[in-house]
C-alpha positions as CSV (number, residue, x, y, z in Angstrom):
1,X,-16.8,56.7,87.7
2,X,-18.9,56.9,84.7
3,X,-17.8,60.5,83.8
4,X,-19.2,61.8,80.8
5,X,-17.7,63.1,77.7
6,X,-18.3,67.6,78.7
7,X,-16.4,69.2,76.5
8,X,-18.3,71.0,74.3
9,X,-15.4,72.1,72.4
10,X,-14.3,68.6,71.6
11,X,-16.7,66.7,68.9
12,X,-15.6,62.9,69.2
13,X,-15.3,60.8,66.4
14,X,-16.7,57.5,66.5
15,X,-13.3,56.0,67.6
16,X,-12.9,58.2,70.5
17,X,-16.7,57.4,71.7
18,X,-15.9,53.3,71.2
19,X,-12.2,54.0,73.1
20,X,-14.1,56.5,75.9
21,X,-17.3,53.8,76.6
22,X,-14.9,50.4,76.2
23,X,-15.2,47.1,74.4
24,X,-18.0,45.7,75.9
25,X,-20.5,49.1,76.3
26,X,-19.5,49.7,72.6
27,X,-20.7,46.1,72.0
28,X,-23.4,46.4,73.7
29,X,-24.1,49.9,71.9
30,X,-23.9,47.9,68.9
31,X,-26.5,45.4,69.8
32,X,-29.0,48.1,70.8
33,X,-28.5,50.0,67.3
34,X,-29.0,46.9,65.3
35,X,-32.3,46.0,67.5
36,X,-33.2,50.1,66.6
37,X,-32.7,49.5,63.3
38,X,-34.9,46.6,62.8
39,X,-37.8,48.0,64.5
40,X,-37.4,51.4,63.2
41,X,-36.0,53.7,60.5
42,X,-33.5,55.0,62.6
43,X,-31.3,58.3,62.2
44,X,-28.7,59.0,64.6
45,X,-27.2,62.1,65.1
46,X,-24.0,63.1,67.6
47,X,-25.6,65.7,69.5
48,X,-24.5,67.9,72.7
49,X,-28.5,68.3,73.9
50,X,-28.9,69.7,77.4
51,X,-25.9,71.2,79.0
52,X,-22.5,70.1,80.5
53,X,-24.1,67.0,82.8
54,X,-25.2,65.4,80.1
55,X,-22.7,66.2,77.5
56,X,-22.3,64.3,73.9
57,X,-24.8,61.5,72.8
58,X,-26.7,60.0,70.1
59,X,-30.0,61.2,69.4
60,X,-31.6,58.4,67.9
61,X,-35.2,59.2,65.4
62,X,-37.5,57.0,63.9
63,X,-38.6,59.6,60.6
64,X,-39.5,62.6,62.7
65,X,-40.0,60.9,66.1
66,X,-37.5,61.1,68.8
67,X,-37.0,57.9,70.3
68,X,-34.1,58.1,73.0
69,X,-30.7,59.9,73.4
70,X,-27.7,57.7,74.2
71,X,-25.1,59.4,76.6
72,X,-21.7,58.4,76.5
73,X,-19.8,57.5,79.5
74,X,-16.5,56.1,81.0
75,X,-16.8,52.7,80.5
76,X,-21.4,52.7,79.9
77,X,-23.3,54.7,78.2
78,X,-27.2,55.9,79.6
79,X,-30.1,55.7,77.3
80,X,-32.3,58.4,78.4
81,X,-35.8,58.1,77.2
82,X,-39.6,60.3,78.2
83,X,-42.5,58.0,78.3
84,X,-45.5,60.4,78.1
85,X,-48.6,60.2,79.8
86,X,-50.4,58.5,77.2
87,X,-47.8,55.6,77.3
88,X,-48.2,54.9,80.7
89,X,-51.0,52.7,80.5
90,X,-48.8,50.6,78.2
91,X,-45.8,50.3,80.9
92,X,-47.3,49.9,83.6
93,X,-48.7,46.7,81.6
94,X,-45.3,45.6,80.8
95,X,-42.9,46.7,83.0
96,X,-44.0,43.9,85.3
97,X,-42.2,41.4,82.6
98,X,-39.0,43.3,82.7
99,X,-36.1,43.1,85.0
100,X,-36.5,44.2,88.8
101,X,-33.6,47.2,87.6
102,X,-35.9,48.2,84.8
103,X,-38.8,48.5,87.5
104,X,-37.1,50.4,89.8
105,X,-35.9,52.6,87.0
106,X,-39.1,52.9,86.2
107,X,-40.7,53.1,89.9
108,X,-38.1,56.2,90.2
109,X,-38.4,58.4,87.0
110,X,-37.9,61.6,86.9
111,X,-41.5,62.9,86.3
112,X,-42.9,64.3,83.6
113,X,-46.7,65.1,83.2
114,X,-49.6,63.6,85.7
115,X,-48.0,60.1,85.2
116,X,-45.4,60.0,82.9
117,X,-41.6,60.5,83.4
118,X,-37.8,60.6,82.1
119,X,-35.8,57.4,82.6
120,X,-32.0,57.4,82.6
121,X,-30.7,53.9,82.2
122,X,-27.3,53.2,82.2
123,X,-26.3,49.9,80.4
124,X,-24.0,47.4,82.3
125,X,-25.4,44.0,81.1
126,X,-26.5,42.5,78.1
127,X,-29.9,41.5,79.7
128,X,-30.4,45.5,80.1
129,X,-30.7,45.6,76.1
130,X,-33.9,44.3,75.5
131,X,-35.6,46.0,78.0
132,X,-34.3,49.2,76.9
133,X,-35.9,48.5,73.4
134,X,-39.1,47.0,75.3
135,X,-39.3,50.8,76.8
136,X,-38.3,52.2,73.4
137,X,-41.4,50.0,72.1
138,X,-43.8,51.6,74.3
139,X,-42.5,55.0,73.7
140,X,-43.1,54.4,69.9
141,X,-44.5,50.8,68.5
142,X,-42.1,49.3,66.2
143,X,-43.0,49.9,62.6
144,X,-43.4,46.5,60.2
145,X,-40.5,46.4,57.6
């Protein structure tokens, strides 16, 4: 269950991501792009970043500043996101406000730096949305446009 899209070889068009994540991840995709794209400048690209357990995503920028990758998946998809030392101070302020998932998520991160970590959040509600752009926002604050 959730397998990943690993074949190098085999660049997907956006059909076959929509077709490989389902209707309601690929709605849900959706959602999270156009929330991006109001509190960003966002440019996505279709990237195969760290190896064959990760295989294709989106790497989503805001100018030059990476904000998140987005990995596809059999029916989800995982955001996967690095809040940096720096940041933490910021989280741990909010991540009381998100959902109890969000804090474990968080509570378990693969660590990064003194404090800081990697958090791989796969998407199975709509709920899960804004708190992946609430941890987006602390990664990077939204910019006013």
């Amino acid at each position: 269950m959730y397998e990943r899209m690993t074949d190098k070889n085999a660049v997907p068009d956006e059909a076959s991501i929509k077709e490989y994540i389902g209707e309601k991840s690929s709605e849900r995709l959706a959602s999270l792009e156009e929330k991006l794209n109001k509190n960003y400048q966002i440019s996505r690209e279709l990237k195969f970043p760290f190896g064959n357990s990760y295989g294709w995503g989106y790497k989503y920028s805001h100018k030059s500043a990476h904000l998140c990758y987005v990995f596809f998946e059999e029916g989800a998809f995982t955001v996967t996101l690095q809040i940096g030392d720096k940041e933490v101070p910021l989280a741990e302020k909010v991540i009381s406000s998100m959902l109890e998932r969000t804090q474990e998520l968080w509570a378990n991160r693969y660590p990064c730096g003194e404090h800081g970590g990697w958090v791989h959040y796969r998407v199975l509600s709509d709920d899960e949305i804004g708190d992946v752009i609430g941890l987006i926002a602390v990664r990077k604050k939204p910019s006013a446009r």
